[in-house]
Structure formats: structure tokens, C-alpha cells
PAVOVO-62632 format. One record per residue (C-alpha): residue in three letters; z, y, x; residue number from 0. Coordinates in Angstrom, 2 decimals. Layout:
// PAVOVO-62632
('ALA',(Z,Y,X),NUM)
...
//
This chain:
// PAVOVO-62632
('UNK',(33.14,75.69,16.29),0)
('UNK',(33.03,78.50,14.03),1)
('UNK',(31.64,76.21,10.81),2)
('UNK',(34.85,73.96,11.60),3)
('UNK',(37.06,76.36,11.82),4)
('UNK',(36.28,78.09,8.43),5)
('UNK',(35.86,74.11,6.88),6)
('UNK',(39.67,74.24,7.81),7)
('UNK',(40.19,77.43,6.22),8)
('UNK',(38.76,76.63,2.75),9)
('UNK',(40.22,73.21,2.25),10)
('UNK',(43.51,75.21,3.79),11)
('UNK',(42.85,77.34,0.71),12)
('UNK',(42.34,80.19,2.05),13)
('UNK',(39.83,81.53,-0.41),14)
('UNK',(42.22,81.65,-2.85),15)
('UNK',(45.14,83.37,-0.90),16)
('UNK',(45.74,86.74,-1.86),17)
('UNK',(45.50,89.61,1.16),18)
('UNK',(44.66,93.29,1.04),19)
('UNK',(41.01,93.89,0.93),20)
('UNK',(40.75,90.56,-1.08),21)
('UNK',(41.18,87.09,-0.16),22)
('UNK',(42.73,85.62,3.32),23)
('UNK',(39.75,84.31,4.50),24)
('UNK',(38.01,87.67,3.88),25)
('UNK',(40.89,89.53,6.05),26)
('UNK',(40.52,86.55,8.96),27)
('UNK',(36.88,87.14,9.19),28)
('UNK',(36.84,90.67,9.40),29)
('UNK',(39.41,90.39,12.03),30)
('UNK',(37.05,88.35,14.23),31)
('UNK',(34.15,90.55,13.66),32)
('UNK',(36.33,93.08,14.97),33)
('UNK',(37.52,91.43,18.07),34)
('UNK',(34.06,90.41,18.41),35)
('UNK',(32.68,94.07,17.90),36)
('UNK',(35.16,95.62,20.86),37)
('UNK',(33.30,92.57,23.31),38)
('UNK',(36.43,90.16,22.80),39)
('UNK',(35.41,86.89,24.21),40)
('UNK',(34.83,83.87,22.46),41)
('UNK',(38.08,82.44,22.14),42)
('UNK',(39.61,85.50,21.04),43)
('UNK',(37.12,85.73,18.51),44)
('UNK',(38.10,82.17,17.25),45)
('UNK',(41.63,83.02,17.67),46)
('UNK',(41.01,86.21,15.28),47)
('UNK',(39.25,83.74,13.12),48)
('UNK',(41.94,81.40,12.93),49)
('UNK',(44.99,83.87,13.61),50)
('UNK',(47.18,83.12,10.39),51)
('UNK',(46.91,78.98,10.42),52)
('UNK',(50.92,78.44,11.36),53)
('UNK',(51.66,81.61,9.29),54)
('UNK',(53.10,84.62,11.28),55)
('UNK',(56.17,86.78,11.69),56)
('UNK',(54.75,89.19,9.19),57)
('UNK',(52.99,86.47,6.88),58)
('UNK',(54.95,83.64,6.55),59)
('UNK',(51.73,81.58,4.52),60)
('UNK',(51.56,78.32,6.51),61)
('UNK',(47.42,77.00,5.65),62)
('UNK',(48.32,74.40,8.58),63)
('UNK',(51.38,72.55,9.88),64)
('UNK',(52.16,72.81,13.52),65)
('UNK',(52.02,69.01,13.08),66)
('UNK',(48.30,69.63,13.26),67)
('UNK',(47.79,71.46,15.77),68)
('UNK',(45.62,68.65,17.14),69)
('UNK',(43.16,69.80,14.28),70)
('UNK',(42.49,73.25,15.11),71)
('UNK',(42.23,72.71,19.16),72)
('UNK',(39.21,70.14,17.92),73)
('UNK',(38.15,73.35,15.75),74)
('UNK',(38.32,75.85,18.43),75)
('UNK',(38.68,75.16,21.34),76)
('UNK',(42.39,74.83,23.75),77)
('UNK',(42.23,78.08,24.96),78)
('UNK',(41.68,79.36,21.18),79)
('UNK',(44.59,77.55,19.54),80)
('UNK',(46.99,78.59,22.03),81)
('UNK',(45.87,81.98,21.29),82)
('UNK',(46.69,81.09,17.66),83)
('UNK',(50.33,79.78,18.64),84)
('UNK',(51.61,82.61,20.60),85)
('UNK',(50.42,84.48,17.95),86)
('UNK',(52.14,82.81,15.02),87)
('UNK',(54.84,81.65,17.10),88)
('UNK',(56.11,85.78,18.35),89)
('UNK',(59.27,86.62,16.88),90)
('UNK',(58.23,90.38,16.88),91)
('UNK',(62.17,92.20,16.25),92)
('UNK',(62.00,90.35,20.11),93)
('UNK',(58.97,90.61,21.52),94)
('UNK',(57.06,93.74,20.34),95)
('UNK',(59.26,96.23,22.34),96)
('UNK',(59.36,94.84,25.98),97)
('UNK',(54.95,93.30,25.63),98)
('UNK',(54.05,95.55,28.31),99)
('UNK',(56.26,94.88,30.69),100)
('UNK',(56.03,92.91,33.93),101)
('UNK',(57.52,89.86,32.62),102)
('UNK',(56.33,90.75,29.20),103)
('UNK',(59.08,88.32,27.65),104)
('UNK',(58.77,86.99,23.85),105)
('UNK',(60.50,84.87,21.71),106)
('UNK',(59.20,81.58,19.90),107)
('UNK',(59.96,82.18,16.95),108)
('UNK',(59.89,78.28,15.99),109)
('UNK',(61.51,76.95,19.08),110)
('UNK',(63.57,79.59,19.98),111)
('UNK',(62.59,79.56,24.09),112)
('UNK',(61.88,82.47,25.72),113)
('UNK',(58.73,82.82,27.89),114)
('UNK',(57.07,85.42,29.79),115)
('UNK',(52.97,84.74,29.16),116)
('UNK',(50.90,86.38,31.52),117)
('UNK',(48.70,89.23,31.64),118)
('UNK',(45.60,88.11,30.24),119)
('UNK',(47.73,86.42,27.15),120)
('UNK',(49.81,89.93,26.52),121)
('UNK',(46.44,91.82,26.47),122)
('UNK',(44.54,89.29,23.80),123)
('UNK',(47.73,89.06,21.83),124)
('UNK',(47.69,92.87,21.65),125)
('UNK',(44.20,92.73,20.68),126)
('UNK',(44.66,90.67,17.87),127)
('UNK',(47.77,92.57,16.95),128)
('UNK',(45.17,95.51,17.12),129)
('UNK',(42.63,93.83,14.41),130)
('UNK',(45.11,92.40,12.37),131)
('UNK',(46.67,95.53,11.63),132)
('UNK',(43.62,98.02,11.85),133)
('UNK',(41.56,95.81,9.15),134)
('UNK',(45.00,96.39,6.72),135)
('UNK',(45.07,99.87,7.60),136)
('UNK',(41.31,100.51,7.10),137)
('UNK',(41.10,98.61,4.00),138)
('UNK',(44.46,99.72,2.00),139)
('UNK',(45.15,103.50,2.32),140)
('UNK',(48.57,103.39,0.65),141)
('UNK',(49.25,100.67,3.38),142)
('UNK',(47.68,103.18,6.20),143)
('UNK',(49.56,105.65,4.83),144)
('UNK',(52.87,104.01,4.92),145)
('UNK',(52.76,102.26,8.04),146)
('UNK',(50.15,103.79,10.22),147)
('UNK',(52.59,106.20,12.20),148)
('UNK',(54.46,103.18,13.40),149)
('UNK',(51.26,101.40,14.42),150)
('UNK',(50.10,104.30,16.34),151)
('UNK',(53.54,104.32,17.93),152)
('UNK',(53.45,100.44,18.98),153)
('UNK',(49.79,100.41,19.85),154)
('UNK',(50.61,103.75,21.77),155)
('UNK',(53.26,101.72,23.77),156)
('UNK',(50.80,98.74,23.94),157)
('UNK',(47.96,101.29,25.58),158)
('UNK',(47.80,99.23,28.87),159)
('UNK',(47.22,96.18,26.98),160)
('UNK',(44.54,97.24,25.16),161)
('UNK',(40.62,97.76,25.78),162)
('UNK',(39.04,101.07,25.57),163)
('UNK',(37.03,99.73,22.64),164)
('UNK',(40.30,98.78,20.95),165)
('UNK',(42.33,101.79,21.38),166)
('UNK',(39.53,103.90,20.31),167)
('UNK',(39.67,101.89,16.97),168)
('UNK',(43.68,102.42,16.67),169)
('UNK',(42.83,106.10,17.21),170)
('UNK',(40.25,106.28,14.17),171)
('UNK',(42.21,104.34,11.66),172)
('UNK',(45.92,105.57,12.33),173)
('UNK',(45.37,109.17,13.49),174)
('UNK',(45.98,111.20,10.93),175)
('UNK',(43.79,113.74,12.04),176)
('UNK',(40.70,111.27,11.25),177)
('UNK',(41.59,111.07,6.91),178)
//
């Protein structure tokens, strides 16, 4: 699945995408290792792989249209490309703030509905959050510097969501303390 996936990627042209720390496809597989690293399952570690495909709240680089969703699911897996969705799909301004509670409820940022995912999607979404954000912050100090007391705030927030593994990570990168 993995060969497939990063197939996609490079005819996506994702080599050639700029992205802290180098290229996008750099960034995407450091963000799986990551996930993978903290004991992340397999399709969260395909998800991290493929996070970026629909483009995101924060980066709004489209490599694949949601027309082809069909596509990636072949890639990696159902379970893996939903991943992918909720995570390209959160309207953040919406969503970030109100994650950890019970109904958890975020925005679709491309449809517009509101939905309250369940547990187990809040915590990988979190996750990924977590690597997205933690391989920026290790890699680009002026970006760490700028934004890493806000990340330690949200991921703070977002403590229940996370694995041990995880918030240990956040804790390295974004406490000050640590540089």
C-alpha cells in the first residue's frame, strides 16, 4: 500500500512542492515515521503518509481532487482515506476548540455539515495534528519559535486525545525548557 501511495504522491508532484524541511513528500514521510514511531497503527501511519492529498485548513495545496477519492482508498486502505478526509476536510477556527469534548463536534470544511466523529477518530486526528505540527516545529526553529506556545496550548487541551508517546514528543519539541 505504501509503494502506491507514494506512486500517487510523485505523479501528484509532490517532490517538487515546497515545505519546511524541504520538499512535501519529505514532510509527509517524516510524519508517518512519526506516527509510526509513537506505535500508531497502520492506517494512521498511511493516513500520516497521505495526510495533505485534499489540501488542509492550514495548506490549502490540493495534490488530489476529492473527485478521486476512489484513488487513494485503492492506495490505502478505507479506514486510511477517511482518516485523510476528516483531516483535510476540519475547518479548525470550528473544530480545534471543542475536539475533546463528548460530542467532539467539527465542521466540514467542504460541505459545511457538522458531525460529531467518535472517540477513536478525535484521538488519531489529534495524533496526526501532533506529527504534522511537531515535524514543522522540529525542523524550522523560527517556526518553533513563533508558534510553539500555541501548540503546546492546543496539544495541552488535546492531552486526553493523545498517547503517552505523543505527548511526550509535544513536550520535547514545544517546551521551551528543552532549546
Amino acid at each position: 500500500m505504501t509503494a502506491q501511495a507514494l506512486t500517487i504522491l510523485r505523479n501528484a508532484g509532490a517532490e517538487e512542492i515546497e515545505h519546511p524541511g524541504g520538499t512535501l513528500l519529505a514532510h509527509l514521510q517524516r510524519v508517518s515515521a512519526l506516527l509510526a514511531s509513537w506505535g500508531a497503527r497502520p492506517a494512521l501511519v498511511s493516513a500520516g503518509l497521505c495526510h495533505a492529498f485534499y489540501g488542509t485548513d492550514g495548506f490549502p495545496v490540493t495534490l488530489l481532487d476529492l473527485e478521486h477519492r476512489t484513488e487513494l482508498t485503492e492506495a490505502i486502505g478505507a479506514e486510511a482515506e477517511a482518516l485523510v478526509y476528516f483531516y483535510a476536510s476540519c475547518d479548525r477556527a470550528s473544530s480545534y476548540l471543542g475536539l475533546t469534548d463528548d460530542r467532539g463536534e467539527s465542521v466540514d470544511r467542504f460541505t459545511g455539515t457538522r458531525m460529531c466523529p467518535s472517540l477513536e477518530a478525535r484521538q488519531d486526528f489529534a495524533e496526526l495534528t501532533a506529527a504534522n505540527e511537531l515535524d514543522i516545529a522540529a525542523i524550522s526553529p523560527e517556526l518553533r519559535n513563533r508558534h510553539g506556545a500555541d501548540l503546546l496550548d492546543l496539544f495541552t487541551r488535546w492531552r486526553p486525545l493523545l498517547s503517552d508517546p505523543a505527548w511526550a514528543h509535544c513536550r520535547t519539541v514545544l517546551d521551551p525548557a528543552t532549546h
